[in-house]
N, C-alpha and C positions, 0 to 999 in steps of 0.2 A: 504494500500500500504506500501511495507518496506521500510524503511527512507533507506539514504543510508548509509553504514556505516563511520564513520570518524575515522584518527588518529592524536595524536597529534604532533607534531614535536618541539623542541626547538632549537633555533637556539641561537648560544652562541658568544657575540659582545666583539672585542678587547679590550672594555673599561672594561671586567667583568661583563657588563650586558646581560641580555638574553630578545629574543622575543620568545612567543609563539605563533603556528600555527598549523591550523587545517584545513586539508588537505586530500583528498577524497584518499581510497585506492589503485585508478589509479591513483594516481596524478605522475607527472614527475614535476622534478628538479625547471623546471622554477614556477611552482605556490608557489612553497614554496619561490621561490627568489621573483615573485610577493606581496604575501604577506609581504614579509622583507622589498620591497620597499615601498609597501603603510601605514606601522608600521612608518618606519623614516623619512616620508615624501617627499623622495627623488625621481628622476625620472628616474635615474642611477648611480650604484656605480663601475662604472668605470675599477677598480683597481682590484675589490675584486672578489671572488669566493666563490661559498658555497664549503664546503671542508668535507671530515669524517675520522678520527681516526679507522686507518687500521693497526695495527701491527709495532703499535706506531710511525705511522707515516702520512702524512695527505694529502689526495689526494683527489682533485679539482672532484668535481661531472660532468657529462657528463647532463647538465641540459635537454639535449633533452629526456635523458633517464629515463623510469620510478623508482620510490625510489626502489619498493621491488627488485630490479635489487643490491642494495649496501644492502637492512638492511637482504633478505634472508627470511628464513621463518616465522621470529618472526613477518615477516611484517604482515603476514596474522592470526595472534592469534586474538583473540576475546576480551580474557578474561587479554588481556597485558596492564597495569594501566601506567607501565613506557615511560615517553616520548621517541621517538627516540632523540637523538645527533646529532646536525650538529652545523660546526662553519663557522663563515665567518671571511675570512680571505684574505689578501693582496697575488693574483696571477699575479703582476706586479707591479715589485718595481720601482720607479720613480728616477730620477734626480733633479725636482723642484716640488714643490707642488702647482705652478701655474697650471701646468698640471692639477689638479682636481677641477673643478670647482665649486663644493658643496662643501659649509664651512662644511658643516657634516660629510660628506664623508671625507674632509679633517682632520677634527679630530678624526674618525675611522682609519683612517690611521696612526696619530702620534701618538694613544695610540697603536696599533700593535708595530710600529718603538719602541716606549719605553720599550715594552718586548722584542723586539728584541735585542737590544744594552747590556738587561744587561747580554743577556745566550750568550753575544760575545765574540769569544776567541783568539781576534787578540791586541797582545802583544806589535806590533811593533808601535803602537799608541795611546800609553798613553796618550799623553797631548791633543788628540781627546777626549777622556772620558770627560775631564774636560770642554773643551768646551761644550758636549753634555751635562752635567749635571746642565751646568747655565743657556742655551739657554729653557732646560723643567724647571728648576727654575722661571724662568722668565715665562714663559707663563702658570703655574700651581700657582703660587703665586703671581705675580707679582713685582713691587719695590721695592727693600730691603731699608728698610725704615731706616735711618743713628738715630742710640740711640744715645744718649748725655750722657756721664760720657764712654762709654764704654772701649774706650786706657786707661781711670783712673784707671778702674778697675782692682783687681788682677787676678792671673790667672784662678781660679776655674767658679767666678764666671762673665766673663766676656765669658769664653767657654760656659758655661750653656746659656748663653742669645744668643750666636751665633746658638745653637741647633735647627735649626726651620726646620730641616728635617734630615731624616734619610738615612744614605748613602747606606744602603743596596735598596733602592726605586729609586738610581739614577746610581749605578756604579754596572758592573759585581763583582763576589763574590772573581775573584783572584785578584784585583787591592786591593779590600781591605786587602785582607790580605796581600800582597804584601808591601802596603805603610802606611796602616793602621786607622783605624776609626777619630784616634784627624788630620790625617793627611789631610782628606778630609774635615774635619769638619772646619778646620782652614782655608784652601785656597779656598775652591769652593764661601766662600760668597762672597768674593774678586773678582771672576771672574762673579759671579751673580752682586754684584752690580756695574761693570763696562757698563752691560746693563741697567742700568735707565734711563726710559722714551721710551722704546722700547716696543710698543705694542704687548699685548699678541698672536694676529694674526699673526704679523710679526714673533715673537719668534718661531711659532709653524714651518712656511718657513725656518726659520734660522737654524730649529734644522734637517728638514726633508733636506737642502741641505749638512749638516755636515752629518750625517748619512749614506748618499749618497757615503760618501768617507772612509767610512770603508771598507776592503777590503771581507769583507763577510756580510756587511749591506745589498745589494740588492740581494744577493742569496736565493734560496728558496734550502734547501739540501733536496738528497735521498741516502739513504744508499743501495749501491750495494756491490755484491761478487765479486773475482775475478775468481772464479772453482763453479760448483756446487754443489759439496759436501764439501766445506767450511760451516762453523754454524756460522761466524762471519763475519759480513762486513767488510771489510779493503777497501772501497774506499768511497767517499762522491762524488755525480755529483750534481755539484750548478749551477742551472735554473736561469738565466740575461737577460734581454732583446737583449742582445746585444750577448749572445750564451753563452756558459758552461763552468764551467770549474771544473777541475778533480784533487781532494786530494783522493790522494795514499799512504797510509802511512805518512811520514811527508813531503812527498814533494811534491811540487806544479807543474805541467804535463802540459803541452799546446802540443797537436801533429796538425801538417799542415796537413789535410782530402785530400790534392790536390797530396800529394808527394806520390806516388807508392810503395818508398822504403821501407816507414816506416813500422813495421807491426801493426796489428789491435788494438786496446785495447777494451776488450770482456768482457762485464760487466753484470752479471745475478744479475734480481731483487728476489724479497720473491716471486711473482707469476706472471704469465700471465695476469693477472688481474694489478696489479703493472708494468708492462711493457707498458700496453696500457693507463695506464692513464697517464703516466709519458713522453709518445711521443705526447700525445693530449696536454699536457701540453708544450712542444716546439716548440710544431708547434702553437699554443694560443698565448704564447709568441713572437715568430718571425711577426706575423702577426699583434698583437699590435703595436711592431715595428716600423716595415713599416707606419701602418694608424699615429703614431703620430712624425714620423718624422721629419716634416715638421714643427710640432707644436713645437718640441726641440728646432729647429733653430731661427725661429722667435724670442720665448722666450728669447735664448742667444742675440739672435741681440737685440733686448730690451736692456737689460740688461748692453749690454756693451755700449749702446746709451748715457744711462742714466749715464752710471759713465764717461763715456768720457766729456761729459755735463757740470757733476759737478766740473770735474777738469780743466774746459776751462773757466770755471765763476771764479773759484778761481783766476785766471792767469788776468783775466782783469776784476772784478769787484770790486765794494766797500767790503772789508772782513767786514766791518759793515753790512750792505745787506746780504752778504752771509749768515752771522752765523745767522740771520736774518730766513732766507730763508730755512737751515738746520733745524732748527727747528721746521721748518713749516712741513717739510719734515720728521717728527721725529725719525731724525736721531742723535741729541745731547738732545732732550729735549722733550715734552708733547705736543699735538695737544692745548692742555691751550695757550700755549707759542706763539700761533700767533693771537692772539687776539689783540695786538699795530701792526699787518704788516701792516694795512692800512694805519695808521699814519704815519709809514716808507715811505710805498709807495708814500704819497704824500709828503714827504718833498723830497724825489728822483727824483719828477718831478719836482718840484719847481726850484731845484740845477740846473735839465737841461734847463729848460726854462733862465735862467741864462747863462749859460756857452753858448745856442743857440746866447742870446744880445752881445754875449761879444766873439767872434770868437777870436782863438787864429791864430798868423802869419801861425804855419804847420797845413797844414789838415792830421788829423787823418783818419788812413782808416778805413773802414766800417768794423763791424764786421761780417765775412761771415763762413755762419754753416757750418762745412767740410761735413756731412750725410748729405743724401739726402734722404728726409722724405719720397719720392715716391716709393721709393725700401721697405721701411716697410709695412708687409702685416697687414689687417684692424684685427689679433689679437688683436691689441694694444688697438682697440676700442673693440674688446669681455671681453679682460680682466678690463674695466675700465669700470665700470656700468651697467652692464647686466644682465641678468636673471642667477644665479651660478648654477641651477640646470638643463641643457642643456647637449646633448649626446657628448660626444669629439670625436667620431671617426665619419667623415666627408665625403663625397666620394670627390674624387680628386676635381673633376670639384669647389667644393663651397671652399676647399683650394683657388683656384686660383682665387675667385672673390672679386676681391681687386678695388671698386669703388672710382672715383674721388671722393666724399664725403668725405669718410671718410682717404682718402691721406690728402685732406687741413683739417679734424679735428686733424690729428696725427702730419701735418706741426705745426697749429696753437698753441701746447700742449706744443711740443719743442721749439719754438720760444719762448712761455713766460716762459718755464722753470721747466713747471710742470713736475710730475713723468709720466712714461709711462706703470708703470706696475701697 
């Protein structure tokens, strides 16, 4: 009986790494992304897309659709030794990296973000770099570890000991020449070591929400023409979750689709082929969207639960306690650093049981939480202890199933003060 024939496929990871797969001549899109799943362990990756290098440019596979549909007739050679190319790649850029539940997945993603930031050619946020390049400092190296003698030292050799990375690895190529190598060299460890004690997990959130706020971070670009016998692109259409937007030569174009008056703007790709994957690709997007909407909001409500929190304890508790507390939180200091909070805690109750004996003439009023824990939806408990490798896109109805259980676990979290994200 004839075996059946196979071919190979390599699929190439944000990090620089590649998986190899072997894949039946009818195979379509998804068993190659099957196999990429059961390679990384993972159960979905979310975010990402298998993608191929078309006319230098990279367009998200139709996984329903069979491969020799993208590779053509090489697909069907015999005697072809060379792997096919595919990459995976980031087809929904995000706002928080809560959103991805797989810590894997999550770091496929900040290594993508990392290449992305340095081919970025948005000017108007320089002291953005600098942040981005301490927050990957920090979670690719961790604590900048304070040398002793080193303000003693002279110039030469006190720069040499600062050297412990190379700026062209962290900054786009015009910032450096722009401000220049001893310039980065000198200030970035200053802003790297202003994060010590910031865990490398966190750093990696801290860097994927700054990047977020580049003004071409979450774009995916495609270069169109404006005529069809133009041989050069002059427009750039950049794919957002939240819709497009359109660089025309140096300027930046937003047109109202609702207003009549306006006339079209009529943009031709390299093929018909490049038109239909670039509308699958918007409408992918849009629908993304939608399904994690809900999951956006939550998050921010979170988020801003937890800082409201922290500045209402400041305002009426012991600032001993607190910084205490903060560091538990490690937000000044090392998860080490709360190893005496029990000690605290009970010389905390001790003081009250005190002050209970010894009632003062005015009663103090109660302290009452302005939020109301029941209006947060049971995310708070997905994000805090869960299985990380679970589908995020959810049908409506289990969005909305927010049980008393887990109301009084996210009451009882806030109440004593813990983090909720």
């Amino acid at each position: 009986m004839r075996t059946k024939q196979m071919r190979q496929v390599c699929v190439l990871l944000p990090n620089k790494q590649h998986l190899d797969c072997s894949v039946r001549m009818r195979a379509r899109g998804q068993e190659v992304m099957n196999t990429v799943l059961r390679l990384l362990g993972v159960s979905d990756l979310q975010v990402f897309g298998l993608a191929l290098l078309r006319d230098n440019e990279y367009l998200f596979l139709d996984l329903e659709q069979k491969l020799r549909k993208y590779f053509g007739k090489t697909w069907n050679r015999e005697s072809l030794k060379v792997p096919f190319m595919l990459f995976l790649r980031v087809k929904f850029y995000l706002e928080n990296g809560l959103l991805i539940l797989s810590s894997k997945v999550q770091q496929l993603y900040y290594w993508e973000l990392r290449q992305k930031v340095l081919f970025s050619h948005n000017r108007n946020q320089e002291a953005l770099f600098f942040q981005l390049a301490a927050s990957a400092l920090q979670a690719e190296v961790g604590d900048l570890e304070p040398q002793e003698g080193v303000e003693k030292e002279g110039g030469e050799k006190k720069q040499e000991r600062m050297q412990y990375f190379l700026p062209e690895d962290y900054f786009p190529p015009w910032l450096i020449n722009h401000r220049g190598r001893n310039f980065l060299l000198q200030h970035s460890p200053v802003l790297h070591g202003e994060l010590r004690g910031l865990p490398r997990s966190r750093a990696i959130l801290q860097f994927i929400k700054q990047a977020s706020s580049l003004e071409d971070g979450g774009l995916i670009f495609y270069r169109m023409r404006q005529g069809k016998k133009e041989l050069r692109s002059s427009i750039l259409l950049g794919v957002a979750l939240d819709g497009v937007r359109v660089y025309q030569g140096s300027r930046f174009e937003i047109a109202a689709v609702s207003s009549l008056g306006l006339s079209k703007l009529v943009c031709y790709t390299h093929s018909a082929f490049h038109s239909k994957h670039i509308l699958r690709h918007l409408s992918d997007s849009h629908r993304f969207h939608i399904n994690t909407k809900d999951a956006v909001s939550y998050i921010q409500l979170l988020e801003d639960m937890q800082t409201r929190q922290l500045h209402k304890e400041a305002y009426i508790c012991d600032m001993a306690r607190l910084r205490q507390r903060l560091r538990c939180h490690n937000l000044t200091a090392s998860v080490s650093d709360c190893s005496n909070m029990e000690e605290t805690d009970s010389t905390w109750t001790k003081d009250e049981a005190e002050e209970n004996q010894n009632p003062t003439s005015e009663d103090e009023p109660e302290e009452v939480f302005v939020d109301d824990p029941a209006e947060v939806s049971w995310l708070a408990e997905l994000l805090y202890g869960v299985s990380v490798d679970g589908p995020l896109e959810l049908p409506s109805s289990h969005w909305a199933a927010v049980t008393m259980e887990m109301k009084q676990v996210l009451c009882r979290r806030v109440g004593e003060g813990a983090p909720v994200y």
